[in-house]
N, C-alpha and C positions, 0 to 999 in steps of 0.2 A: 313706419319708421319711428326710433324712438326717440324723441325728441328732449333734448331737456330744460332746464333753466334760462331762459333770456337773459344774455351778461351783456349787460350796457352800464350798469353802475360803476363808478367812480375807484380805482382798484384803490384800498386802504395804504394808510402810512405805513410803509416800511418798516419804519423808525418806532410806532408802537407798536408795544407786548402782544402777542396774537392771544386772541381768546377765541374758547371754544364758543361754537354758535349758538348751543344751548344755554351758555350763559347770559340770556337776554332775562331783565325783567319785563322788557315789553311785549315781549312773547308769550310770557308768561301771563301777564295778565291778558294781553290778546285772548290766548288762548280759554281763561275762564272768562271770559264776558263772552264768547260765541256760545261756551255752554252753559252758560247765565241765560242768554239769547234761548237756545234752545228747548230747554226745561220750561222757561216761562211763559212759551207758548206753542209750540207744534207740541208738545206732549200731551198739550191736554187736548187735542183730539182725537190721542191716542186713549187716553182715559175717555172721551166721550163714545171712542167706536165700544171701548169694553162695558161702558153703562146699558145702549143699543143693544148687544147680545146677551146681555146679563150673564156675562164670563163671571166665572169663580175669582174670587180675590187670590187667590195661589196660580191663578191661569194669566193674569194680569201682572202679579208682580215676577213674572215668568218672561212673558212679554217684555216688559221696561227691560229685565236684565238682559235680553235678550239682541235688543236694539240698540242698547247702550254701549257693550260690551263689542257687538260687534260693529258698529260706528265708531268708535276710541279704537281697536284693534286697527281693522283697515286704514284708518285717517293715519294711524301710526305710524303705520307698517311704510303706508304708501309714501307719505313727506321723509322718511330718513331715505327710504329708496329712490325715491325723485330728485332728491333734493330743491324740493318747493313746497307750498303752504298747503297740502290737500287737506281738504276737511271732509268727513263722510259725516252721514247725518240717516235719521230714519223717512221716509218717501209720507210728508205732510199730504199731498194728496191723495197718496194710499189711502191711509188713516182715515182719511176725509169718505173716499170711496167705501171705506169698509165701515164709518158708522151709518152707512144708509142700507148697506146688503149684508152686513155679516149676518146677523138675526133670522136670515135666510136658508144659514146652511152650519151643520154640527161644526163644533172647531176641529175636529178631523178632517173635515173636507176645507174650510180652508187651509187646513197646513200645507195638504195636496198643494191645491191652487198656488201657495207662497212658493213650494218647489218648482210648478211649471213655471210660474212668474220669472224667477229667478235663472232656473234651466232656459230659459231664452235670452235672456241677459247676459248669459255666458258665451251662449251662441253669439249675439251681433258683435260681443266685443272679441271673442278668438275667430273672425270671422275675417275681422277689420271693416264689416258694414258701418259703423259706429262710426271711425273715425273719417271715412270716404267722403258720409255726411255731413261732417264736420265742417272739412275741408272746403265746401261752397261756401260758408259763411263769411263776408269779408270783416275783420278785425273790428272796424267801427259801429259793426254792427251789433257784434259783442259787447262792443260798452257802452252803445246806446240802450240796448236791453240792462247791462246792470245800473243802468243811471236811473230808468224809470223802476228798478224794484227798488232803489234805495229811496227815492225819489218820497214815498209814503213813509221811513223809517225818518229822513230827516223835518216831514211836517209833523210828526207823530213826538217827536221832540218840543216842538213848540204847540203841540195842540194840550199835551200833558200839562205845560204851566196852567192850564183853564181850572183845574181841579188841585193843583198842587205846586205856585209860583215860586214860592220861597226855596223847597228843592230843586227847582228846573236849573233855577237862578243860581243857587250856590254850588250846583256840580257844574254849569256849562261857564262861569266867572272860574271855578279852579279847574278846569280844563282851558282855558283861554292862559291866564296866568301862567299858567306851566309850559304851555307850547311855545311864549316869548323865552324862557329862560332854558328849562331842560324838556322839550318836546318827546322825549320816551317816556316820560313820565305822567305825559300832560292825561292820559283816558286813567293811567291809576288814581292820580289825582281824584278826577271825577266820580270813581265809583266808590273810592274814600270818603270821599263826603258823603254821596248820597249814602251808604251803610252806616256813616256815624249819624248822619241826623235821623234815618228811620228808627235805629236802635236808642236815640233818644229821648224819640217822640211816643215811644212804646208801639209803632206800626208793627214791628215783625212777630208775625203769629206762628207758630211752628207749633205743631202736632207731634212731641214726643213715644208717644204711645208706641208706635212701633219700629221703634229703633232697632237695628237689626237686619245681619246680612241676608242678601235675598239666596232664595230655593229656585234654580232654574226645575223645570217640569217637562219632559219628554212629551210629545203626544206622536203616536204611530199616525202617519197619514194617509186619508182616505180621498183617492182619487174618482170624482166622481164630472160625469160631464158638467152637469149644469152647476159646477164650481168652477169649472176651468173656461167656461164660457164667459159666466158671470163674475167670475174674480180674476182667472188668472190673467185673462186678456187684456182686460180695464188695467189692471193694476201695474202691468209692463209698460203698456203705451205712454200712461199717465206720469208712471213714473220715468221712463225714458226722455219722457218731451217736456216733464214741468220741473224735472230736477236734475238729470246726467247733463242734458242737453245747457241748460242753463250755470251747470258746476263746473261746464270743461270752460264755456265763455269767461265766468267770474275768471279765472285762473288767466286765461290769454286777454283780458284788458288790464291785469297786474301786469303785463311785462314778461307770461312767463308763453314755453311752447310744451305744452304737455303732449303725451300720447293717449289721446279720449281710448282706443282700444284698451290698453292696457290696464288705465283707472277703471274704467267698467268692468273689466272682464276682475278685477279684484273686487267690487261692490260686490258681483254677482256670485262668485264664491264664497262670498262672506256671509248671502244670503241663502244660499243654499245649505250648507254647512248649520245653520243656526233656524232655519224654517221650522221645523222640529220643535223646538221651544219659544214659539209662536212671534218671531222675525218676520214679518210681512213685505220689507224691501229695505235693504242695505244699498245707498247711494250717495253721490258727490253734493254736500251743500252746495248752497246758493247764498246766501243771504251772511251766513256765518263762516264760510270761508271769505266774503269778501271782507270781514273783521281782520279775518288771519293774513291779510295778502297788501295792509295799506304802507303807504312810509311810516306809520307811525310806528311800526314797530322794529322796522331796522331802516337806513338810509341804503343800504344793499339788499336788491331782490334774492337775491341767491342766499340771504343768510335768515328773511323770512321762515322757512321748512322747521325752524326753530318752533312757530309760532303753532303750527299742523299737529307736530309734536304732541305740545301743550297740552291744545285742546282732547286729544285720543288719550292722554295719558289720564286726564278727568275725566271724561267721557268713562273710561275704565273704571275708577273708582267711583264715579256713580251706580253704576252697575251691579259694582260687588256691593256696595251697602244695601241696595234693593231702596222702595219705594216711598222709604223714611227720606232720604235726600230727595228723592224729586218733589216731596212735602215740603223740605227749608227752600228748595228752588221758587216752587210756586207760592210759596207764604211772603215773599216780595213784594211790595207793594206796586201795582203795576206802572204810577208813575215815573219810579226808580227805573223799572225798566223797559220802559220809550224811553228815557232818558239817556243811560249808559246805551243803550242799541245805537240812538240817531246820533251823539257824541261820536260813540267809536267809529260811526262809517259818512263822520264826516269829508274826510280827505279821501276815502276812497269813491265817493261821491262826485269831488273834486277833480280828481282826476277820470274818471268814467266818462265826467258832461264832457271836458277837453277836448279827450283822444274820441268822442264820438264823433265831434264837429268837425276834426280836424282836414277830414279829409275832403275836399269838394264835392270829390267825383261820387261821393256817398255818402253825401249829407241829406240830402231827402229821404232815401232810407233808413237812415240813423234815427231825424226825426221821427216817423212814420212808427219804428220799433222803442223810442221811447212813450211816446204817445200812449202807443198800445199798451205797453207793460205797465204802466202806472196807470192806466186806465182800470183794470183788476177785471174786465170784462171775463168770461167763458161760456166757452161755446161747445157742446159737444161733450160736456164733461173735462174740456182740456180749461187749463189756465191762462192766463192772459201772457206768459212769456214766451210760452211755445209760439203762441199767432202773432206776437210782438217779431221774436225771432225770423217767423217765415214771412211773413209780410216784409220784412225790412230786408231780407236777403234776395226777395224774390225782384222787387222795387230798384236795390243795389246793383242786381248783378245787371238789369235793364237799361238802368240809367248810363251807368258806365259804360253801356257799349256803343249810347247815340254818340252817331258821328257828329264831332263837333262845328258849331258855325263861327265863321267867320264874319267881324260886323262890317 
């Protein structure tokens, strides 16, 4: 069934001008701080799988376009059609997976691999396997698991003042400042500062040399077993269970009722469609959709999809310039960004621990699944939110069914 936006927010005055929803600045900047977020750190373990294989420099900046392009498309396409904050992003654990095996196998036979990857992807989501799954999870559970991944994003805020106090200080005082008076403003604030005082201090290093829009690269793919063994299998599951699974939750502890079927079953065409020019996995953030889904960037959930928008629209334009911009992304200094990261997903932080608690009858499992998620443990090659998720679901649905005592 398809489900849409959770409308519990407060219906707007009458009596003011309607504006459209994309006219948010808060969205707007939402939106570039999750691909602030993103650039500054999953991508470079996409640069480290392509060091691993020693890909061509034209096979890599193939790749980025590739990932970019189609995460901004998708995340697009899906938030004006939803009407809610979807973010797509590229599968960080893929990436992770394939700088340990790519080196294994010619980049023809991974591309294979990225299409079966992908070709199964499409499968569980038009299948509605996906969303079935889902559907056991109870709600608190979900925002137990996003309390513990934000959980390292807001120490990672204050662990960054150890090497750099004076900026920690002066962006999280003009984010505080701003959310007493004008609160949509208060995370622009904050990255305002931190960019005027790095650009003062002479921190931002940027690598001009190859300015210049990127060359997507075809490669024909070669289907071969021990790729599809070895990659395409790894690369489904991982990415199923360490980032779909975990992008539909973010989404339903914002308030919203997505259809996991249908978001997946668009990641997975987006990855298929683009495999070819070395897409390894198109899927729902985690981490950076929960940037795009807080109060801060509209007091109406429904007008959030603004912020999804946003971020797909940059996403895009990173893409087309090729891998000059993800050089000014990563030429930030990384205190700046712990900084704007653990700021922006304060309140959604805020609200995660709440609605995790709230419910008695799955409160052990809420614990249990934030535990684990900020734990960062893995097992199996899976990440720590998957076993946060099933431990906490499994715990939930048990707890809730003892019968109750009376004293």
């Amino acid at each position: 069934m398809n489900e849409g936006p959770h409308r519990t927010a407060p219906v707007a005055d009458r009596t003011e001008p309607a504006r459209h929803p994309l006219l948010n600045v808060s969205a707007v900047v939402a939106g570039l701080v999750a691909v602030v977020v993103a650039y500054a750190g999953p991508m470079a373990v996409v640069f480290q799988a392509a060091d691993a294989a020693s890909l061509r420099p034209e096979t890599l900046e193939s790749w980025v376009w590739a990932v970019s392009v189609g995460s901004g498309v998708t995340g697009l396409v899906l938030s004006w059609a939803q009407r809610m904050p979807v973010v797509a992003a590229w599968s960080t654990p893929g990436a992770a997976l394939l700088a340990s095996a790519l080196d294994r196998y010619s980049f023809a036979e991974a591309v294979g691999a990225y299409l079966v990857a992908a070709a199964l992807t499409v499968l569980v989501g038009a299948t509605g396997l996906f969303g079935a799954l889902m559907r056991w999870m109870p709600p608190s559970v979900a925002s137990a698991m996003l309390a513990g991944i934000l959980l390292q994003f807001g120490m990672d805020l204050f662990l960054a003042a150890e090497s750099d106090l004076w900026l920690v200080a002066a962006m999280l005082a003009a984010y505080l400042l701003c959310k007493v008076r004008v609160p949509r403003w208060s995370i622009a604030a904050a990255l305002t500062t931190g960019c005027v005082i790095v650009a003062v201090t002479g921190r931002f290093d940027w690598d001009m040399d190859r300015l210049g829009p990127a060359r997507p690269e075809f490669t024909a793919p070669d289907f071969s077993l021990g790729a599809v063994t070895g990659l395409a299998l790894p690369l489904f599951l991982v990415t199923m269970a360490s980032q779909n699974a975990p992008g539909v939750a973010v989404l339903r502890a914002g308030g919203y009722r997505p259809d996991p079927n249908r978001l997946v079953l668009g990641t997975g065409i987006a990855s298929t469609v683009l495999a070819p020019f070395g897409c390894h996995a198109v899927n729902l953030g985690a981490i950076t959709a929960a940037i795009c889904t807080g109060p801060e960037v509209h007091e109406q959930p429904e007008r959030r999809f603004a912020a999804g928008v946003y971020c797909g629209a940059f996403y895009v334009v990173v893409g087309l310039l090729g891998t000059a911009v993800v050089g000014l992304f990563t030429a930030v200094p990384g205190p700046l960004v712990a900084s704007i990261a653990g700021i922006a997903l304060l309140g959604a932080f805020g609200s995660a621990t709440a609605a995790a608690t709230r419910a008695e009858e799955h409160r052990e499992g809420a614990v249990l699944t934030l535990l684990t998620t900020a734990s960062g443990m893995e097992l199996f090659g899976i990440g720590s939110t998957f076993w946060g998720l099933l431990l906490g679901t499994a715990v939930s649905l048990l707890t809730s069914r003892r019968p109750s005592r009376t004293a």
